[in-house]
N, C-alpha and C positions, 0 to 999 in steps of 0.2 A: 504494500500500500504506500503509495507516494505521500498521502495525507492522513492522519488518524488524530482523533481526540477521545480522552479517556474520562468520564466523568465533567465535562465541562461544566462550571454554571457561575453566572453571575445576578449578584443582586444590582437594583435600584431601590433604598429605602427595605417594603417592605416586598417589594412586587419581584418575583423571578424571574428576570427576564430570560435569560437560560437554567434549565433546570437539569443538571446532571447528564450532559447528551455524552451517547458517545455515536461517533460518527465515524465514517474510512471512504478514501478513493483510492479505487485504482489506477494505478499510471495507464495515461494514453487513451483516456476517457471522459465521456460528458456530462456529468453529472449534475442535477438539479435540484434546488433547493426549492420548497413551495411550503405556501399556508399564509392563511388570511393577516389581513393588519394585523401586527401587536404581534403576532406568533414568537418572535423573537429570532427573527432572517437576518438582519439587519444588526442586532449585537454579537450574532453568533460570527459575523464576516469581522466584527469587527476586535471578535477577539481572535480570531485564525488570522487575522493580518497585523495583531500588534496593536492595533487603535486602541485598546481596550486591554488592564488585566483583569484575570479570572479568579475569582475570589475561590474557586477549589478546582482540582481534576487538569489534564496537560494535552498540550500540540505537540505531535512527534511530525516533522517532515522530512519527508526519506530517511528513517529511523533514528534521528535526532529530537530527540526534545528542546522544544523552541518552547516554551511556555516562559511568555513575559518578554522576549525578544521582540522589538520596535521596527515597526514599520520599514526602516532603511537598510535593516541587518536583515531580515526576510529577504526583500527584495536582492540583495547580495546574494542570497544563497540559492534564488532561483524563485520566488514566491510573491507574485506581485499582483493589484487588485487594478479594476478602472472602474469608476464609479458612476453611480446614474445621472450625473452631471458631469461630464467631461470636463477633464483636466489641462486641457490647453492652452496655450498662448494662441489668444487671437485675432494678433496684429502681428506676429510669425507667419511666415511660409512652413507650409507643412513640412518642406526638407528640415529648415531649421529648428522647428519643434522636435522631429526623433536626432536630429545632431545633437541638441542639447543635452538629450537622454542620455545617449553612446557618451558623451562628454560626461555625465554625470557619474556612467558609469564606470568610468575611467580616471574615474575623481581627477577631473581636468575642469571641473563644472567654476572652479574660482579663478584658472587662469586665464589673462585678458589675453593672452598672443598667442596662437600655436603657428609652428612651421606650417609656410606653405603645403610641403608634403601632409603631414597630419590633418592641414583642413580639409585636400583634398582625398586623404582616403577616409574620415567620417561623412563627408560627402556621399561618397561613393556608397558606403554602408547602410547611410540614414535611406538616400536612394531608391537601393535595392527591398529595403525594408518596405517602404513606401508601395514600392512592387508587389510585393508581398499581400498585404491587405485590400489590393484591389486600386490601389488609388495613382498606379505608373499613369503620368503626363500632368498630375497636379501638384508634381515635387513646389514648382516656383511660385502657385495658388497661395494668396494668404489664409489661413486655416476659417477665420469668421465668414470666409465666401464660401465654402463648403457648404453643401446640404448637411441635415443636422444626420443622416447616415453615415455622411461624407465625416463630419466631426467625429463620430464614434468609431469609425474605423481607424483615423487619425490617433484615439486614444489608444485602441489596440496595440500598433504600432510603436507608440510611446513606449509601451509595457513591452512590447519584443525587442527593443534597443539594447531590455535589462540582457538576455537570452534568458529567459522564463524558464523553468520547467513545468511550472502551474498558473495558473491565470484563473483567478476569479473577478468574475464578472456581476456586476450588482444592477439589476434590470436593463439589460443593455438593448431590449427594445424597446424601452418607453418612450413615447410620445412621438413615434417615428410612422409615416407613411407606409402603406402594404410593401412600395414597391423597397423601401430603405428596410426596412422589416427582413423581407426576403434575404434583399443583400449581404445583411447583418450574420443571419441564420446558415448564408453560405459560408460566412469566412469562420463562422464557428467550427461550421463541418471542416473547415480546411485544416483549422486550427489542431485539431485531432489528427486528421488523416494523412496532412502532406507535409506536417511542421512535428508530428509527431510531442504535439502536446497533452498538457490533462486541463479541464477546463469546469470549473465549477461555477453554476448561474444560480442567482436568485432573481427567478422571473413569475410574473404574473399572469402572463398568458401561457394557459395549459395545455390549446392545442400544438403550440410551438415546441414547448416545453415536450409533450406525448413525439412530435419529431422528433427531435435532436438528440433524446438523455437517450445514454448506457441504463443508466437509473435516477432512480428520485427517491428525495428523503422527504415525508412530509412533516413538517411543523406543528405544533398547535399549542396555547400556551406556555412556549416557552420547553415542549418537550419534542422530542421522536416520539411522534405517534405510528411511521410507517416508512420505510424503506425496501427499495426492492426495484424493478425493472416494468417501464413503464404499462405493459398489461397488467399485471400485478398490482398496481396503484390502480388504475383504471376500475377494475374489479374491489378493491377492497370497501368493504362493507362501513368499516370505519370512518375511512377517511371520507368516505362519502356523507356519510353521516355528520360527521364534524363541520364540515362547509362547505364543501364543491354542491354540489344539490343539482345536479346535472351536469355539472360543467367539461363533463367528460362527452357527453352525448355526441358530439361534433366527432 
């Protein structure tokens, strides 16, 4: 398992937001996270990226316990998030938004001069990245003219600068067009299959979600109420019962 938690759970006050989870992914898969507001999707990303400590239970990534490790030291060792408001500069050109990554990640992110040679091969890098996610010919595009798919993609990107070995994604198709929707859902599938990543989503649309996942975990309160591969969810009695009330039927 590339990702595993043991016991996780965090309070606010009196409320649980996470209550005891233990969760696992396997490398080179799509896994999805689901359950209504409040479930507790959204502390549980934020304690598997560092945002957040967990007041009992631990994060092992690729058999290391990272529990309590910070956002920047994650992302070093391969384990990086984009989030449901994209992270960009933008009054940047998309080249120069993932240069600045590769720079970042080369902790070069403070110096004001690099050799000619060095500009030109994060160029080259950021580039080819750019290729990558779909977006070859918008390298010199400022990133705010982008369609807002065009933006999300852009984030992606950012986050492959790190060389990822996991990617979590926190509703990466909200508020976006059928047609940016689609586009989003292909570079996931690629994201897996041609880049040989592992990709964890907390989305809200099910039928996309019934595409794309290896499996789904479902949420509710703050607990695992249900994990397993997407017929399995589809079918279960539970989670039906808890809050979907059709939403499988599509």
């Amino acid at each position: 398992m590339i990702l595993q938690t043991q016991g996780l759970s965090r309070r606010f006050g009196g409320l649980k937001a996470v209550d005891d989870v233990s969760f696992a992914v396997a490398e080179h898969t799509v896994q999805s996270i689901i359950g209504p507001n409040g479930a507790g999707k959204t502390t549980f990303f934020n304690l598997v990226t560092g945002a957040l400590s967990p007041d009992a239970g631990r994060i092992l990534f690729r058999g290391r316990d990272v529990t309590g490790f910070g956002p920047d030291r994650l992302a070093e060792m391969g384990l990086v998030r984009t989030f449901q408001r994209t992270s960009i500069f933008r009054d940047f050109t998309v080249a120069e938004n993932v240069s600045l990554a590769i720079r970042s990640r080369e902790r070069r992110n403070q110096s004001l001069f690099l050799s000619r040679a060095d500009e030109e091969r994060i160029d080259t890098e950021a580039c080819a990245i750019v290729a990558e996610v779909g977006l070859a010919g918008s390298e010199r595009t400022i990133a705010n003219n982008l369609s807002h798919g065009a933006q999300r993609a852009l984030d992606v990107a950012i986050g492959l600068a790190g060389h990822p070995r996991l990617i979590l994604m926190d509703e990466p198709l909200a508020g976006m067009s059928q047609g940016d929707r689609a586009s989003i859902a292909t570079l996931i599938v690629r994201l897996r299959e041609e880049m040989g990543l592992t990709v964890v989503l907390v989305e809200h649309d099910i039928g996309m979600v019934m595409r794309l996942s290896d499996r789904i975990t479902v949420f509710h309160h703050g607990r695992v109420i249900a994990a397993g591969p997407p017929a399995e969810i589809r079918e279960d009695a539970a989670v039906r019962s808890a809050y979907l009330r059709g939403s499988f039927a599509a």
